[in-house]
N, C-alpha and C positions, 0 to 999 in steps of 0.2 A: 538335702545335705545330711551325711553320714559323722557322726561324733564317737568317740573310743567311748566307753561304758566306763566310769569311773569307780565302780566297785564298792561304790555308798550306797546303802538298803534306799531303794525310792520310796518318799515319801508323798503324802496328799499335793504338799506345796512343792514337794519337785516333779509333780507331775504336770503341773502348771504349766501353759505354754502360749508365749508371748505371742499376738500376731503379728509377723514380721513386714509386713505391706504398711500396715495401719500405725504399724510405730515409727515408719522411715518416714510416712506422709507426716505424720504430726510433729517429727522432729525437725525436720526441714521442708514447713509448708511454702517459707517462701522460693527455693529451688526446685519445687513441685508446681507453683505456679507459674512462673519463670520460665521453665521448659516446656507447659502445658502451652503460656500463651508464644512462643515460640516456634513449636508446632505447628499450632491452630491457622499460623500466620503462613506458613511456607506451604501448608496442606492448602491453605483459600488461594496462596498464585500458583501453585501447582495441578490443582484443579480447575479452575478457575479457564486455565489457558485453550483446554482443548473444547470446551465449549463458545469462546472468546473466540477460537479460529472458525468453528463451525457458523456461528452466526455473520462474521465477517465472511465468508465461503457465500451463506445462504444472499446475504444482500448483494455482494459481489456480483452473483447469478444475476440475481434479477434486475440490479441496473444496467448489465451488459445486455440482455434481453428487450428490458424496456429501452435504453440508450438507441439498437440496434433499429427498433419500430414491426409493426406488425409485416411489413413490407420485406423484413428479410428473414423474418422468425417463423412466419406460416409456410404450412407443406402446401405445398397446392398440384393438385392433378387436371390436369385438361387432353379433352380427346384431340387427337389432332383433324385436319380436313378428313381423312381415309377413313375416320368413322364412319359419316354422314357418306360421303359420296363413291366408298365403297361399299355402302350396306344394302342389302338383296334386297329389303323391303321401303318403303317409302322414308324421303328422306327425311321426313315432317313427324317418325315415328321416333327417332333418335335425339328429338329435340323438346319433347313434352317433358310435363311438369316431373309424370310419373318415371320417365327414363333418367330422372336427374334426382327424384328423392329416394328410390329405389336403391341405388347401392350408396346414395349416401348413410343409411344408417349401418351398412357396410365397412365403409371405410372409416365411420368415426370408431369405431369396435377393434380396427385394426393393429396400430400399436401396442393396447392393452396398459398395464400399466408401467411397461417401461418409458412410456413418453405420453403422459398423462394431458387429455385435450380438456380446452375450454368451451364446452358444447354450445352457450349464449353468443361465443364471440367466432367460431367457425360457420359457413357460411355454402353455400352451392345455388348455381343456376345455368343460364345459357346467356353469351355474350360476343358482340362482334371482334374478331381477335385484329382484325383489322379495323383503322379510323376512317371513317365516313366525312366527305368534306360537305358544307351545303353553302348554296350562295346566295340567303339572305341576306338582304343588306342592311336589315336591323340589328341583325345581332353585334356585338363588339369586334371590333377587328382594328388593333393599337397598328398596325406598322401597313395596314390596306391589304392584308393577309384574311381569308374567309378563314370562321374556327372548325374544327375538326370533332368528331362526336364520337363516344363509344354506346351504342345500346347495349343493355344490362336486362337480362328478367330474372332478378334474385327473390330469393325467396327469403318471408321474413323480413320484409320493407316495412310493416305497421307495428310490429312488433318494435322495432330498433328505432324511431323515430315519430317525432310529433308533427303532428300536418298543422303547419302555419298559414294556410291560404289553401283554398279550394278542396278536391277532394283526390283520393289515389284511383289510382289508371284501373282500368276495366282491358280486359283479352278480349278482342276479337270474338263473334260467335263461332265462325269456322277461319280459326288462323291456321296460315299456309303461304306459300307463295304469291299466291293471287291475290293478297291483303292488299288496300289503296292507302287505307288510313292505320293510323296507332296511336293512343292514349299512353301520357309518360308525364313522371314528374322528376323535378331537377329538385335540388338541393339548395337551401336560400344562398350557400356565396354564388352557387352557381349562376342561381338567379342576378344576382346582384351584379357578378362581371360582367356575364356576357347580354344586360338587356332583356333578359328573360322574366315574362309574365303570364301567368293563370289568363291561357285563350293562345298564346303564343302561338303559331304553327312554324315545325323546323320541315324545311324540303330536303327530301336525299334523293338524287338524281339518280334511273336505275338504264341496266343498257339496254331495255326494251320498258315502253311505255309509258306512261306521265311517271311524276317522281311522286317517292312514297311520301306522303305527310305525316307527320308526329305534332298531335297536338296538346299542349302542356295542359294536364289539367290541375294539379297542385303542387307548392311548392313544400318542403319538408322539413325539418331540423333535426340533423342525427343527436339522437341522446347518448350516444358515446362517441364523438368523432373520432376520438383518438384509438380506439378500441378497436381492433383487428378487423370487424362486420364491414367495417367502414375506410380502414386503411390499409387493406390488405392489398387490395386493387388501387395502382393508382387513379389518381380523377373520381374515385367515386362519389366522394364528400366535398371534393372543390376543384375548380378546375382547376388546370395547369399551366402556364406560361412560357411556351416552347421557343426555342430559337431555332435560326433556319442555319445551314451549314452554307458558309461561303463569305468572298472577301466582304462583303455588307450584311452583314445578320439582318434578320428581321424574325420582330417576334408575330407570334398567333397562340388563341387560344383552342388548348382540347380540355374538353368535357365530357359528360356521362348524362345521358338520357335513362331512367330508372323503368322500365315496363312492367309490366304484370306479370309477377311469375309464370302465368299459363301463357305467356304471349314471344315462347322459345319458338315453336315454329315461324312466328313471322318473320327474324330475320332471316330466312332463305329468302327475303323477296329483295334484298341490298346486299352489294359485293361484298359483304365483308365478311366472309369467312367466319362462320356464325362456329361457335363450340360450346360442349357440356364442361363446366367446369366444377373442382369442389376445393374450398378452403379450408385447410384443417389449421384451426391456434392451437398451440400449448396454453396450458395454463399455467401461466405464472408463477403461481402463489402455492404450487404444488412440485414445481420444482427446485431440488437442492443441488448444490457444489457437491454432496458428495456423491451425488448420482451421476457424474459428470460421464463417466465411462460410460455407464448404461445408457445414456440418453443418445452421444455420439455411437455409437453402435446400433440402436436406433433406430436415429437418421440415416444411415448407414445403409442399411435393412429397406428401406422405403424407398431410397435411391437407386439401390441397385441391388438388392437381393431378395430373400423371401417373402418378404412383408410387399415388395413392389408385385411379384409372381401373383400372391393372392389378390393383391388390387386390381390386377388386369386381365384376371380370372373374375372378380367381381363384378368387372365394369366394360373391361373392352380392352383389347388385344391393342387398340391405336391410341395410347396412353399414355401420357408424359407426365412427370413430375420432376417439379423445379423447388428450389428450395435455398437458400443462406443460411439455414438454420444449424447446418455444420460448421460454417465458416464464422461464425457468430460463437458457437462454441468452441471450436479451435482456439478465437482471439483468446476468448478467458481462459482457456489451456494456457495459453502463454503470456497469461497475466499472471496465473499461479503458478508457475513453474518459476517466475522470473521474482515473484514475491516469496514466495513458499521457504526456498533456503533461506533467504538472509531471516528470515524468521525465524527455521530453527535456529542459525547462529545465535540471535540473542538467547532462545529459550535453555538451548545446550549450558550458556555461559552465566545463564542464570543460576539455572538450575544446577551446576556445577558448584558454584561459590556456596550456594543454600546447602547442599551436601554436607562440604567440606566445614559452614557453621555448625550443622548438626553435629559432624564428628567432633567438633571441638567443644559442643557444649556437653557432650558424652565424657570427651577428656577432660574438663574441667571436673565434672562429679566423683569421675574417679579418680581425678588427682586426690581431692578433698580427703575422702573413704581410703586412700591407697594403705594407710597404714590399718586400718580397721579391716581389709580386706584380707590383709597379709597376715596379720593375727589371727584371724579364723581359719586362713589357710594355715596355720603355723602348729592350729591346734585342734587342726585333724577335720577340716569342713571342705568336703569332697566338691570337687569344680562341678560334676554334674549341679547336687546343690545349692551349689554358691551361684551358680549361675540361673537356676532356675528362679530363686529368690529374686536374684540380681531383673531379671526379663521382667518379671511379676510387677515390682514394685514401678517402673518404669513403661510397662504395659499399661498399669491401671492410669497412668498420665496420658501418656504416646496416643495411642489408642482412643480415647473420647474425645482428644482435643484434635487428630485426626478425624475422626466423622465430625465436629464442628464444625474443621473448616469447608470438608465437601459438601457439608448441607449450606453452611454461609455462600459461598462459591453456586451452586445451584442454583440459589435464590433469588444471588445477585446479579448471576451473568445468565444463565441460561442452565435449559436442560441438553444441549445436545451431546452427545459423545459420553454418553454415562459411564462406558466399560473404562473408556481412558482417562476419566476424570476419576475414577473409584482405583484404576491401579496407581495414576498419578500421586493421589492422596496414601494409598495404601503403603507405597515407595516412602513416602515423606515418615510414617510412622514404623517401617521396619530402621529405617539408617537411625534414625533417634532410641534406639534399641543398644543398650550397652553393651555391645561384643567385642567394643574395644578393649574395655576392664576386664573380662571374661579373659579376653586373650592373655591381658598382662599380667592374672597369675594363675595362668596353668601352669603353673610351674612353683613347688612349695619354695618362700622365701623367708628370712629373717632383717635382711638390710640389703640395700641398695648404694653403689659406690656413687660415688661425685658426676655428674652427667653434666660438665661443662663443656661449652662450645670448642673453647681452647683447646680443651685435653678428651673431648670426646672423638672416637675412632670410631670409621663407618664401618658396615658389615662388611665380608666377601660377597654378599648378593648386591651390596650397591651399586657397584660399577653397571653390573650386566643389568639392573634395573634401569638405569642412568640410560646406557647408550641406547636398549630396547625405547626408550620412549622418544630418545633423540631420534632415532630412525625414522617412528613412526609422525612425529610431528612433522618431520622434515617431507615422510612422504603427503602427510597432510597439504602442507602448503604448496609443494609441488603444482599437488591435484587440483587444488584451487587458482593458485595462480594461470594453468593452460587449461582447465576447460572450466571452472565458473564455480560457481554454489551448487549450480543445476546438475543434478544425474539422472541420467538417462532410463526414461520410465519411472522416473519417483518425480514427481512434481514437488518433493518435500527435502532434497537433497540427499547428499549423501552423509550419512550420519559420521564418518569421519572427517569429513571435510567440514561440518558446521563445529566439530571438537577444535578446528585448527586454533582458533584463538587462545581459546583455553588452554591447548599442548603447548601452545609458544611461553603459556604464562608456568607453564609447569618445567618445563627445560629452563628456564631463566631463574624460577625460583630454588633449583639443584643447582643450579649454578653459582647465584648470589651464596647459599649456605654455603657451600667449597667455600667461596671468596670471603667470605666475614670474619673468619680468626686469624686472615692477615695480615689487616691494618691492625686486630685487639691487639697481637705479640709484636708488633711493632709498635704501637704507641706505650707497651706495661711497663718498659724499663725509662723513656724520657720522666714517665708519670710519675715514677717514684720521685723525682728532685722536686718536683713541685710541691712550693709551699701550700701548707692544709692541707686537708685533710679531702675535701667533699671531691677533688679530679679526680685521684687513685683511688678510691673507694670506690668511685661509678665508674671510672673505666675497668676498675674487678668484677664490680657487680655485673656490667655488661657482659664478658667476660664468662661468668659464672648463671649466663641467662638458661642454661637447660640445654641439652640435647634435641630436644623437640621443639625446635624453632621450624622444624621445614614446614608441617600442617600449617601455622595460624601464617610464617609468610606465604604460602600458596595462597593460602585463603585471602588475604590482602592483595599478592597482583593478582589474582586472579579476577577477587571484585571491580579492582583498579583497573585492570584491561576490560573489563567486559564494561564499565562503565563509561569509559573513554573511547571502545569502541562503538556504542551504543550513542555517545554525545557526537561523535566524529558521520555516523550515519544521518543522523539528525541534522545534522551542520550540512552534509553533503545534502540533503531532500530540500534543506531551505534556498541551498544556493541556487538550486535547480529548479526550484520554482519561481527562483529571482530573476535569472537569469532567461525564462522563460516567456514571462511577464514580462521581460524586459525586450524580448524578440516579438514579444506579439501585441506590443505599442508602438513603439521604439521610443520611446523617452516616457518619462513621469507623468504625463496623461496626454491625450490627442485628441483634436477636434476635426472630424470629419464632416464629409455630404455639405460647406458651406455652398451657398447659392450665389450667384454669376451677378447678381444685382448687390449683394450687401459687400457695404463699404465700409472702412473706418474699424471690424472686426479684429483684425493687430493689434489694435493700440487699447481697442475696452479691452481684450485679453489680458494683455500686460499688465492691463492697472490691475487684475481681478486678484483677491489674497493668494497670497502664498504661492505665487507665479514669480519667476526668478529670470526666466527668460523665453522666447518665442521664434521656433523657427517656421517661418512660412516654406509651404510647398505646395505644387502644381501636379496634380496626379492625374493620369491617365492611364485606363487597364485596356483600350483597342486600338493602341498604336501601333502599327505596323511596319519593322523595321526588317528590311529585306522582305524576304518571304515570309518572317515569321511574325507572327502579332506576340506582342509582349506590353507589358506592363511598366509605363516612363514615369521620369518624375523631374519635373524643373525646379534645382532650389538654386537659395544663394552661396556660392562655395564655400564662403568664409564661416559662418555662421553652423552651414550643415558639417562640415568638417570637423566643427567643435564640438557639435552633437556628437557624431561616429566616431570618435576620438574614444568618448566615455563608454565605448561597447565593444565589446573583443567579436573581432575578425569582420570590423566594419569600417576601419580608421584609413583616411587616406589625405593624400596632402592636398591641401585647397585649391595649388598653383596647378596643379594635374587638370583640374576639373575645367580651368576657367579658360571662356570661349572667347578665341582672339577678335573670332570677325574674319577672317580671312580663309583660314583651311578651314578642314571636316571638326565638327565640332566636338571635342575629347569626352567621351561619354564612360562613365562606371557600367560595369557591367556584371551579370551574375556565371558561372564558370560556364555552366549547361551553355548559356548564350554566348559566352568568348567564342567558345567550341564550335559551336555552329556557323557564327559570321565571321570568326576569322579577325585580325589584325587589318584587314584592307576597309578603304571607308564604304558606308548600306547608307542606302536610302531611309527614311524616316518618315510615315506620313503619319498625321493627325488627326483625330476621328473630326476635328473642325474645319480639317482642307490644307492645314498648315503642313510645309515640309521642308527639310533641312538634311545635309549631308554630317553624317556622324561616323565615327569611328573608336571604339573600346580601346581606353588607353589603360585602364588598370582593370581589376577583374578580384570583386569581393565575395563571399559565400552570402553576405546579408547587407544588410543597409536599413537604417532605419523608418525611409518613407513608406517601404513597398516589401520590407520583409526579406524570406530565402525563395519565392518566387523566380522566375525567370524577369530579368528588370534588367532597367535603360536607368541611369542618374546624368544627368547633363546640365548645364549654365543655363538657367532659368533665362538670361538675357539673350539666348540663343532662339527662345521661343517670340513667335509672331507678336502677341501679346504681351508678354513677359511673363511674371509672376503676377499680375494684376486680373481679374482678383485669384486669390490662392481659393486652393479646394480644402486642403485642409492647414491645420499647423499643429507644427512637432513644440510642447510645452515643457518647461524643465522647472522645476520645483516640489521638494519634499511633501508640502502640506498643501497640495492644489485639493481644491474645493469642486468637486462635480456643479454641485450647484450654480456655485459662483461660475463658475466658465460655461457651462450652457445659458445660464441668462444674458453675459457676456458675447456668446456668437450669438445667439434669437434664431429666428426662422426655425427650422426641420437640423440646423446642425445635432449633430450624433457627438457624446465625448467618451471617453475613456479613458477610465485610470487605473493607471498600472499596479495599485493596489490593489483594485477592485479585482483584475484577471488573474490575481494569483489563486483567488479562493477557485477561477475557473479551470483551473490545470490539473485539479484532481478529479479525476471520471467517476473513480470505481471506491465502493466501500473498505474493501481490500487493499486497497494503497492508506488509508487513512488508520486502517485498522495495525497494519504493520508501523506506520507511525508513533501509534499507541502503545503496540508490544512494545517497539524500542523505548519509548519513552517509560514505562515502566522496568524497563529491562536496568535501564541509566538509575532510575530513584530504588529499585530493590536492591542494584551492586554497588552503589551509594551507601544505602540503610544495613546491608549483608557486613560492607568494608567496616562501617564503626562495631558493627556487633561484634564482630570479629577481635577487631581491635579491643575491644570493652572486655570479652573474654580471656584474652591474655593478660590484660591487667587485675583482671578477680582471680588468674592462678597462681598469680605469684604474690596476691594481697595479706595474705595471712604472715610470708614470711618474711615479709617489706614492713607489715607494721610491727613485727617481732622485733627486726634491726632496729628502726628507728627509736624503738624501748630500749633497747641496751643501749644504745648510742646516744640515746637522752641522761641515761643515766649518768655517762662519764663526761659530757658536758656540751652534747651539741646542739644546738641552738634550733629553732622553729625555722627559720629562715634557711639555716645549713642543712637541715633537715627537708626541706622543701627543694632546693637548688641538686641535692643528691638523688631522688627520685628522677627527677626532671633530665638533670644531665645520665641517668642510670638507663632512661627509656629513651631516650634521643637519637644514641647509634641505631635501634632497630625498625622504630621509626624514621630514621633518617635511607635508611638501607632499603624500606619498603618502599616508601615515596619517590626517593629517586630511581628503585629499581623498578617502580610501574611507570612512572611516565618513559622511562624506555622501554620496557616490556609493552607498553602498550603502541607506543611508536613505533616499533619494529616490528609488532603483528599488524598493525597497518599498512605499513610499506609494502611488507611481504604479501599480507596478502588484496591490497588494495589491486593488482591489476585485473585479478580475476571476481571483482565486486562492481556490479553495474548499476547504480542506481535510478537511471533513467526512468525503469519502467515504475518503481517503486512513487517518484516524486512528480512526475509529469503523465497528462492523459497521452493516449496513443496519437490523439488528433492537436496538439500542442504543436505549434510552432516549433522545427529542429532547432535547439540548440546545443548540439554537441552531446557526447555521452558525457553523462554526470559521476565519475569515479570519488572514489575512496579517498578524503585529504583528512590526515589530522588533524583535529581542531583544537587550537591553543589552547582556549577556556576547560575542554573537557579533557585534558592530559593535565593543564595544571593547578585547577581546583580542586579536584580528589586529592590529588597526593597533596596538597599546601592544608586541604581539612582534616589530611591523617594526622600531617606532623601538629595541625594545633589542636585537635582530638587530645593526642596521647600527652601534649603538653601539659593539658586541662585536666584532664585523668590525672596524673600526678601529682600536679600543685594540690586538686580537690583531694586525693588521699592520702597528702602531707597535713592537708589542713583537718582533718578529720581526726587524724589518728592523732594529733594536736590534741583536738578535745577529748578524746577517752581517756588521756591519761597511759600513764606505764604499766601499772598493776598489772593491769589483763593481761597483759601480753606478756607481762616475766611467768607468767606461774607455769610451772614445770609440766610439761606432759599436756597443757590445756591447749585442743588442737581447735577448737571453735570460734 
């Protein structure tokens, strides 16, 4: 800062020179700390967020991963037949230990580290690609079905598992084709279903000569069963329960017979189309969300390009690889894609309103200093200077309580995304940077004229300011409304489209300013006939509120919309999980699997607490109606009517339902099945022999016995039996007791409550995480709106407790004094509250058709209930604005009552601006 030379000889003591940082800190420590903790606070959610996403990203990953199972996560390579039975040399050479460990350290080297493996939990050997049937007749056989076996010679059986009974299998001295016998051990469930014990002998019949024998000689316990070695393949860790295809199922068991690593050649002596195989796992725990590209690119590379070239160059030109592990990663692609925008939404509208505090708490300091600033400017203190000074004194705050909150925020949340959590933070501590005072006097001044609303006049750049944002907003919402949050190739949206709410809250708040000296110059001339004094006085003073009303109302709808759309998102995940829970019980809790002997279960129900009422029903899932098997349910019409009454798009009239006796009997149906059979009346048969002539007379998407399945509802008295005994029942009551209603049905009954399934409709970390933003996003545009508000009231407090000193002086009263403030802040408070709950209501309308919450609130595997859109939620459009208006009440009345206790002195003395 440059000064004119005064032309006085300098002295010792004029050479003296004030530090100008250290004397603004000490003069105004507490607007130093004020703005420090201010800072400190936008800087920690500001940063704070992109490590918050990263870790919700990280677990995301890996529940979809672990959710998925080892079963569709592992790469797996197998030769096919044209290995073996086109290779020049023996076919028994293609199947040793050493042609299968050989390029497995190959192919685990293969990815590298863009697709990082778990070397404990991937796996390689030789096994029958086909099931081997055998017909002993000790083993398990539920429906008179002989079970079916895979032989296995993996490598790394002693390693992954504990021998609980006998000892592990031995190869063969010379295995080959001409082997009679084999040494193998099962797995304990395996043991356990199919009858199998340490001595066991399994027969595989061959098409030349006696059949091969297998005989058990220990049984095992995986020590990871869950863990890829073991569930990569099915049956290996336990058998399988298979059904047969045809109008009567029947089940059978297949299993896994485990052989000796070296004992690959002996399956060429059983049809089963013996192959090398290798298992590759990821590793988990080493995989991130943001590697999502590299990984799917990848898999990619192994499926079908250079990375497969080099494995069939490693291994064998007759080489297959199969995999889920893209489609796995897909899904979470379009988990984050579908989550990702409405995130930015809240962070955009967060982070907008937290800006727009900053500039106001910047405008606040230089309101304060405006006259101190202007006289230095007046008396020759150069803008370079005065601004430099101006950055310093404001740097030395900004600036430390900036790195506070990034290291607070690190500590708390995590370290990932350092570069965006360090610009994040860095952003928060330039806008708190006075360049707003800077700007306001580059320009030398001595007095500034009357800057009222009434008699203030907007620039020539306003207009084109005006309509340029109205454009842009408009194309904002457009975009969002026909194609979504989602842009194409950003999983994270489109950064003007996530601005839309915000744009809506900024056209509406240029709008409101236009419309506010309206109603002032209409109500200023009733207000003069009005007896006293305190009406006309606060409808001037309103009146006389500043020019620079647009910032702090921005800042108000702004937080008011982002809060309101933030409580409005919240409202829609909770309906949709209610809603959901609601499709995948169908009433307030359900008791299933009741048993064909218990009697009298109705009536203990009903007495059981917190039970209101009891609809029995009759379910069956292999009833066969026409050609198709579907899923029946026999209830009482009256009763279940009154249930699907209380559920959207399951309601239908009772008289529809109920079975004369004489024609086909009127059956509910689901649309898929209208479709198929038609309006004319289908056969019905019973998996108990029961059958009955039926006909679709209404046609629902859902129904509470049997779900959005394909289903049959029909008059329980239609059935041979009736409803005696029911299979399950539909329970209706707020406060049902788990407890209570399972002791109540006894036996192996199963119950369910509809409270309990909602905690189960959220899959992924990632949904619960965007939960959180929002719900943050609601209490920071909450906390941002009062500060806001709180800031407008400390810029006009110096010259509000001024008036009330003169005004005390010539005789107005504590009370009239109180009522003047109150009614003085009411218009613009009044003007911000009503204009956010519209502003916030109409950026919901607007942009609610292009907002899909479905994926956000419900798991993928959730019962359909409808997409879950965007509805304004009463509570959060009219509690913000109803705690503005008694915010600014309370703010008033307290700095009537205050200014009450100091006293008039202070405030008359001339010149005294502190």
């Amino acid at each position: 800062m440059t000064v004119r030379p005064s032309g006085r000889p300098r002295t010792a003591a004029s050479r003296v020179t004030v530090p100008w940082v250290r004397t603004r800190l000490r003069t105004a420590p507490g607007a130093a700390a004020a703005l420090a903790l201010l800072v400190a606070v936008t800087a920690f959610l500001a940063a704070a967020l992109p490590p918050a996403l990263d870790r919700y990203d990280e677990r995301g990953m890996r529940r979809a991963l672990e959710t998925a199972g080892p079963t569709r996560t592992t790469v797996q390579f197998q030769t096919s037949d044209a290995d073996v039975y086109l290779s020049d040399g023996p076919w028994e050479e293609r199947l040793t230990r050493e042609a299968v460990e050989g390029p497995y350290a190959k192919l685990l080297a293969l990815p590298g580290r863009a697709l990082p493996l778990d070397r404990e939990q991937s796996s390689a050997g030789v096994r029958t690609t086909r099931s081997l049937k055998t017909p002993d007749a000790y083993l398990s056989q539920p429906d008179g079905l002989p079970p079916v076996f895979h032989l296995v010679a993996q490598g790394g059986i002693a390693d992954h598992s504990r021998l609980a009974e006998g000892r592990l299998p031995k190869a063969p001295g010379d295995p080959g084709r001409a082997v009679s016998a084999l040494e193998a051990a099962v797995t304990a469930q395996t043991a356990k279903a199919l009858n199998i014990r340490v001595g066991s002998v399994v027969h595989f019949p061959r098409a030349e000569g006696d059949p091969l024998a297998v005989r058990v000689t220990g049984v095992v316990v995986p020590r990871e069963p869950d863990g890829a070695y073991w569930s990569a393949l099915p049956g290996l860790d336990k058998p399988n329960l298979m059904v047969t295809q045809g109008p009567v199922p029947s089940q059978y068991w297949s299993g896994t017979l485990l052989l000796a690593p070296d004992a690959g050649p002996t399956l060429l002596s059983v049809p089963g189309a013996p192959a090398r195989y290798w298992t590759l796992a990821p590793n988990l725990a080493a995989l991130q969300g943001r590697d999502l590209e590299r990984l799917t690119s990848a898999v990619a590379s192994l499926e079908g390009g250079p990375l497969l070239e080099r494995a069939t160059t490693a291994v064998s030109p007759h080489l297959d690889v199969t995999t889920d592990l893209d489609a796995v990663l897909g899904e979470y692609d379009g988990l984050w894609s579908a989550v990702g925008p409405l995130v930015a939404v809240a962070a955009f509208g967060t982070g907008t309103v937290a800006a727009l505090v900053l500039c106001m708490a910047g405008g606040l300091a230089a309101e304060r200093r405006r006259a101190e600033l202007t006289l230095l400017r007046a008396r020759g203190a150069s803008l370079r200077g005065l601004a430099g000074r101006l950055l310093a004194e404001t740097a030395v705050v900004a600036v430390p309580a900036a790195a506070l909150g990034l290291l607070a925020a690190r500590l708390a949340v995590g370290t990932g995304r350092p570069v965006q959590s360090a610009v994040a933070a860095g952003a928060v501590a330039l806008i708190a940077l006075p360049l707003r005072a800077v700007a306001v006097h580059r320009a030398v001044g001595v007095h500034t004229g009357r800057e009222d609303v009434v008699r203030a006049r907007p620039s020539k750049r306003r207009p084109v300011t005006e309509v340029t944002l109205l454009v842009v907003a408009a194309g904002a919402v457009l975009t969002l409304r026909t194609r979504g949050t989602s842009a194409e190739g950003d999983p994270t949206g489109d950064e003007l489209v996530s601005l839309a709410p915000v744009l809506v809250a900024v056209i509406a708040a240029l709008l409101l300013v236009r419309l506010y000296p309206l109603p002032l110059r209409g109500l200023a001339r009733p207000a003069r006939r009005m007896r006293g004094v305190v009406g006309p006085l606060s409808l001037a003073r309103a009146g006389r509120a500043g020019g620079s009303t647009v910032l702090p109302l921005l800042a108000l709808l702004t937080a008011l919309t982002t809060a309101a759309f933030g409580g409005s998102v919240l409202a829609g995940v909770a309906d949709a999980r209610e809603r959901a829970s609601v499709f995948a019980v169908g009433a307030d809790a359900r008791v299933d699997d009741l048993g064909p002997r218990q009697t009298g279960v109705e009536e203990r129900v009903r007495r059981a607490p917190g039970v209101e009422d009891v609809t029995p029903v009759k379910v069956s899932y292999t009833a066969l109606a026409g050609n198709v098997r579907v899923s029946l349910a026999g209830v009482e019409p009256d009763p279940y009517a009154e249930l699907s009454g209380r559920m959207d798009g399951g309601a239908f009239d009772a008289d529809t339902l109920r079975a004369s006796g004489k024609d086909a009997v009127p059956a509910l149906g689901s649309p898929a099945l209208a479709e198929r059979l038609g309006e004319d009346p289908f056969p019905v048969i019973m998996e108990d022999g029961d059958s009955f002539t039926a006909r679709i007379v209404a046609v629902r998407t859902w129904t509470p016995a049997l779900g959005a399945d394909d289903f049959l509802v029909v008059d329980g008295s239609a059935l041979r039996a009736g409803l005696e005994p029911p299979t399950g029942l539909l329970v209706t009551g707020d406060h049902a007791d788990a407890v209570a209603l399972k002791k109540a049905a006894g036996g192996n009954a199963q119950v369910r409550l509809r409270s309990a399934v909602i905690d189960a409709t959220v899959e992924s970390p990632l949904q619960t995480g965007a939960e959180r933003v929002y719900a943050a996003a609601v209490a920071a545009g909450a906390a941002y709106a009062a500060l806001s508000l709180l800031l407008t009231r400390l810029r006009a407090a110096p010259e509000r407790a001024a008036l009330l000193a003169r005004l005390r002086t010539m005789g107005l009263t504590r009370a009239q004094g109180r009522r003047l403030l109150i009614l003085e802040s009411l218009p613009q408070a009044l003007l911000a509250a009503v204009g956010g709950v519209l502003t916030a209501w109409a950026a919901i309308r607007l942009l609610s058709p292009g907002i899909d919450l479905t994926t956000v609130a419900v798991s993928t595997g959730a019962p359909a209930a409808g997409h879950a859109l965007l509805r304004a939620d009463r509570l959060s459009l009219l509690v913000p604005a109803l705690a503005v208006v008694a915010l600014t009440v309370g703010a008033a009345a307290a700095q009537a009552w205050w200014t009450g206790r100091r006293g008039a002195v202070r405030e008359l003395r001339a010149g005294d601006a502190r």
